[in-house]
N, C-alpha and C positions, 0 to 999 in steps of 0.2 A: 733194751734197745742199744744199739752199737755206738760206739761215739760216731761224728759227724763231722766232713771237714766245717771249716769257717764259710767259702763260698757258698755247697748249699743251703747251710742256712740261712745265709744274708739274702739268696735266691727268695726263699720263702719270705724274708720278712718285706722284700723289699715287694713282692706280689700282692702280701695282703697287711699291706702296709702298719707295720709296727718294728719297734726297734726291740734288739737285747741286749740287757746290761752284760758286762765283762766282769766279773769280780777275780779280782787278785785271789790266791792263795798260799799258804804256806806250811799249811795244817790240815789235820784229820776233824778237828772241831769246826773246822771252816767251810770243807767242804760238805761236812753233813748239816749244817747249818743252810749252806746256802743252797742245795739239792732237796732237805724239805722244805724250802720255801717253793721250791721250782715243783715240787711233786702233787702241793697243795695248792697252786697256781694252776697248774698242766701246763706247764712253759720250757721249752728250750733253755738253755743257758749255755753260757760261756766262761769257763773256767781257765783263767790267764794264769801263765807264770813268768815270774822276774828273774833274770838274773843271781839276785838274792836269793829269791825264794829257793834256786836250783843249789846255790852254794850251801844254807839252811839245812833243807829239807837233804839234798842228793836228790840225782835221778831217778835211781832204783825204790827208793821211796816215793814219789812223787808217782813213777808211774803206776808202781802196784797200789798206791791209796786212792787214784782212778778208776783202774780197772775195777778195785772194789766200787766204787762208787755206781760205775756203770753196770754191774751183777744187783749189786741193792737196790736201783732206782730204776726198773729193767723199760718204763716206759716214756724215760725222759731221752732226749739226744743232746747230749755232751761235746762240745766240739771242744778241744785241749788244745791253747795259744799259746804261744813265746811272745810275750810281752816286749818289746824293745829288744831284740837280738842287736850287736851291735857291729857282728861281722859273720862271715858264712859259719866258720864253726859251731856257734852258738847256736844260728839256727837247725844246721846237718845236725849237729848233735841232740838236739830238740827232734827228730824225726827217728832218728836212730831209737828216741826212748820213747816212741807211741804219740806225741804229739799228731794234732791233724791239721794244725796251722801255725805260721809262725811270720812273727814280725819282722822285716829288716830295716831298722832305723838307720840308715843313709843321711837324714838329713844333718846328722855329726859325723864325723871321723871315729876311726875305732875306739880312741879312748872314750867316746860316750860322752864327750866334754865342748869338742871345739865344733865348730859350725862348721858343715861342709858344702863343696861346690857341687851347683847341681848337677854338672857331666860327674861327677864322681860318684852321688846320690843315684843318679840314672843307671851307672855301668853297675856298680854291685849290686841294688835291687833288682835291677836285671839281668844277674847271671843267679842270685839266690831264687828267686822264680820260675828260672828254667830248670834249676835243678828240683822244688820243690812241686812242679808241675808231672816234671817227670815220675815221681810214684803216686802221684792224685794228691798231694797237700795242697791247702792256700796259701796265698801271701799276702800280707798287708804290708801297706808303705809308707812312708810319711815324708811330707812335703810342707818345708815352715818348720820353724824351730819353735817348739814350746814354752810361752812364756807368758807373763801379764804385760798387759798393754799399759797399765796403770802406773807400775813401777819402773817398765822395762826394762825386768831382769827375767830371764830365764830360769828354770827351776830344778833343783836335783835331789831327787829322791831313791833310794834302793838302787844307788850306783847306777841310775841313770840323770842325765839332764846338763843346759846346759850353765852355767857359772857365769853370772856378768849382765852388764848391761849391751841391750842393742838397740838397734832403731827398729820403729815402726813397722816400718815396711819388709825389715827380715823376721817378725813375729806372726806376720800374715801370711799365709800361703797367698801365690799368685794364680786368679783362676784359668788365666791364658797358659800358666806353666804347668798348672795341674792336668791339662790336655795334656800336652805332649809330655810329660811325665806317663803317664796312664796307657798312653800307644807304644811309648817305649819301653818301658817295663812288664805289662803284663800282667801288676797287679791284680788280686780280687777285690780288694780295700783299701780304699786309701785315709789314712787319715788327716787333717789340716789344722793348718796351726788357726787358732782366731779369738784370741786372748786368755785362754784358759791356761793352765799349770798347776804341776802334782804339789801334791800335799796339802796341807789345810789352809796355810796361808797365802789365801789366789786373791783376794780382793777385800778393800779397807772399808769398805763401803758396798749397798748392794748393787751387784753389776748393772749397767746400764748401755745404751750403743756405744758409747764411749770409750769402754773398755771390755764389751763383748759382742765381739763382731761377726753377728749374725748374718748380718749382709753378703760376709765370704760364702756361709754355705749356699745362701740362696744361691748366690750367682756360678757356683762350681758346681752345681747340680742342675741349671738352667744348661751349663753347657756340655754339662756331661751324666744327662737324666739317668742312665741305665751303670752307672760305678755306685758302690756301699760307701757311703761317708763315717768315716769314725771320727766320734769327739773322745780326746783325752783331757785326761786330768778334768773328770764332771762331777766331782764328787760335790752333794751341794752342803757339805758341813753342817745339818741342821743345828737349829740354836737350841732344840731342847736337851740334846747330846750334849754341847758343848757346857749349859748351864750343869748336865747329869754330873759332870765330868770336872768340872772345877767345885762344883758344893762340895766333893769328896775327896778335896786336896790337890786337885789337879791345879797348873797355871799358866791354861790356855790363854792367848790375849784373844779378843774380841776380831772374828774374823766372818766372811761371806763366802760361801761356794757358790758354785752355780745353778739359780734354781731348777728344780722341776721344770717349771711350764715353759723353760726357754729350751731346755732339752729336749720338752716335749714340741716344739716349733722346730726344732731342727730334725726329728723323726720324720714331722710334715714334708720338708725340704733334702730326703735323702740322706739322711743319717741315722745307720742301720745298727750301729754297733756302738754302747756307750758305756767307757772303762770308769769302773768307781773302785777304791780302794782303800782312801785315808776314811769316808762313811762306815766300812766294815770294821775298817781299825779302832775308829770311835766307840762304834756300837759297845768294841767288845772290852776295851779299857777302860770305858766310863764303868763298869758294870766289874770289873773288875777292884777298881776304886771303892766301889760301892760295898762291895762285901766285905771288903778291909777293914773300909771303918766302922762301917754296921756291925762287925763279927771279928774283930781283934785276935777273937781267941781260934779261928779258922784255921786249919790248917791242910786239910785235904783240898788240893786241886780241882777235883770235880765239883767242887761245891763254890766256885771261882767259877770253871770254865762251864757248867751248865746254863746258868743264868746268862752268860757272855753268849753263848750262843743261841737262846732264845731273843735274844736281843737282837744279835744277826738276822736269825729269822724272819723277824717282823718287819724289820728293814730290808731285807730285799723280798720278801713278799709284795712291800708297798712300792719296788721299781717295776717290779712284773706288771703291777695293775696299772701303773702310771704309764708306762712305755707299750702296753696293747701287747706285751706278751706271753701273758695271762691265757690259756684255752687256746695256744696254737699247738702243743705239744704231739699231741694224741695223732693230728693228721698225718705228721713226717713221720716217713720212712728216708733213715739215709741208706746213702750210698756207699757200697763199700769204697776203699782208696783205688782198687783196679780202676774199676769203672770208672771215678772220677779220671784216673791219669789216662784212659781211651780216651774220653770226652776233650783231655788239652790238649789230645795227639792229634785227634780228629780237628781240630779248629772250633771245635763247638762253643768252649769259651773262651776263647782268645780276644782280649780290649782289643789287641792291635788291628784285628779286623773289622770292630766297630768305628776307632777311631785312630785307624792309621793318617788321616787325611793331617793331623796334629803335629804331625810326626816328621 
């Protein structure tokens, strides 16, 4: 099966309602890790890349270990994201190497560091749209600066995020600004900030209204029923990883991600697409650990990175069945990129004519 932009999948999920995990990559072990999960599921997925992962891996790597993926996995639809692009380059360049969707984080300035304003967020999410509309790509957007409500600090990981403390009310997205955000730009996705952030240390305690603010999605989805909501930074750290992970020398301190079940209340309420990637990282370093000291005298990598990736597997197996994307595979047929970019020519999917009124 061909890969797939990001809009029609979110199309589908949002129809028959269930979300799909994002997982990060930056490896050949990862991706087949996390494609037989998707295989043995019948699930779509979403295969993101960072920044990092692009400076790591390279392009030309990154895209030929795809296309492999998509030859080997011929009946799954693969939609391939730019994770937090953080200016047009990043993303044109992302489309140049086979990409079908790609992020433009506007809500920072280019360095990926400082908060930005929203006319500034608005004008280049909205010229990277127009241009990624034009050969059929998606776009995703973000609105609200990623961070915990708890500490309020902002978070940076894999050369993204932001550094510092903020208020309150700049860690939230605004649902009145998310309208006219979403008329003006064009987006297919948007994501919102509502106290989560990357990496594994999001919360000291297990999250509660307090410090996850579920109430954003509800009420950005009451006013803008028909947009894909993404939650970032959802990874929910389980503790039996974490406990895997420190018996074997590791020394993680005592942390909480974001459960399941509030992930799974935010699928209910419009949120289609949900990025995990310090879970995958877990999976595969605890297990990693594990063979070291178990087997001292180890020395072939395969015998590391097989168990690392059985590990994977099982964990994102267990987001497919959790997030209802389990046995939606098989239906979709995608779309070529023609077609899609007819369809944004034609006005077919254009926000701005849903919710120009925003605007």
């Amino acid at each position: 099966m061909a890969k797939i932009t990001l809009r029609q999948l979110l199309d589908d999920a949002a129809e028959h309602g269930y979300g799909v995990p994002a997982f990060n990559i930056n490896n050949m072990e990862q991706g087949l890790a996390i494609l037989e999960a998707a295989a043995g599921a019948d699930a779509p997925v979403i295969l993101q890349v960072s920044r990092g992962a692009r400076s790591y891996a390279g392009d030309i790597m990154l895209a030929h270990m795809v296309d492999a993926l998509v030859e080997m996995f011929p009946a799954i639809p693969i939609c391939l994201h730019q994770d937090h692009g953080n200016n047009e380059a990043t993303c044109l360049t992302a489309l140049q190497h086979g990409f079908t969707s790609v992020m433009m984080d506007g809500s920072l300035e280019a360095d990926a560091r400082t908060p930005a304003s929203f006319d500034y967020n608005v004008a280049i999410t909205a010229k990277v749209a127009e241009a990624a509309h034009a050969v059929g790509a998606s776009v995703e957007g973000e609105l609200g600066v990623l961070g915990s409500l708890e500490s309020g600090e902002g978070a940076a990981e894999d050369g993204h995020g932001f550094e510092g403390q903020l208020a309150t009310d700049q860690l939230l997205t605004d649902p009145a600004q998310a309208q006219e955000f979403v008329a003006r730009t064009d987006v297919d996705a948007l994501a919102i900030a509502m106290g989560t952030s990357h990496g594994a240390y999001k919360f000291s305690r297990r999250p509660d209204g307090d410090i996850l603010a579920m109430h954003v999605i509800e009420e950005i989805h009451s006013r803008l029923p028909g947009v894909h909501l993404v939650m970032h930074g959802s990874s929910s750290v389980p503790e039996p990883l974490q406990e895997m992970f420190n018996r074997f020398g590791g020394q993680m301190r005592p942390t909480w991600g974001v459960p399941v079940d509030e992930i799974v209340r935010g699928i209910r309420h419009g949120v289609r697409k949900v990025n995990i990637d310090t879970d995958c990282r877990l999976a595969m370093t605890a297990e990693f650990r594990r063979i070291a000291s178990q087997k001292p005298d180890e020395f072939d990598p395969r015998k590391f990175l097989q168990p690392a990736m059985d590990q994977l597997r099982q964990l994102c197996r267990e987001r497919f069945e959790a997030f209802g994307t389990a046995g939606n595979a098989a239906r979709i047929r995608p779309r070529s990129m023609a077609e899609m970019a007819r369809r944004y020519a034609g006005g077919e999917l254009r926000q701005a004519n849903r919710y120009r009124d925003a605007a």
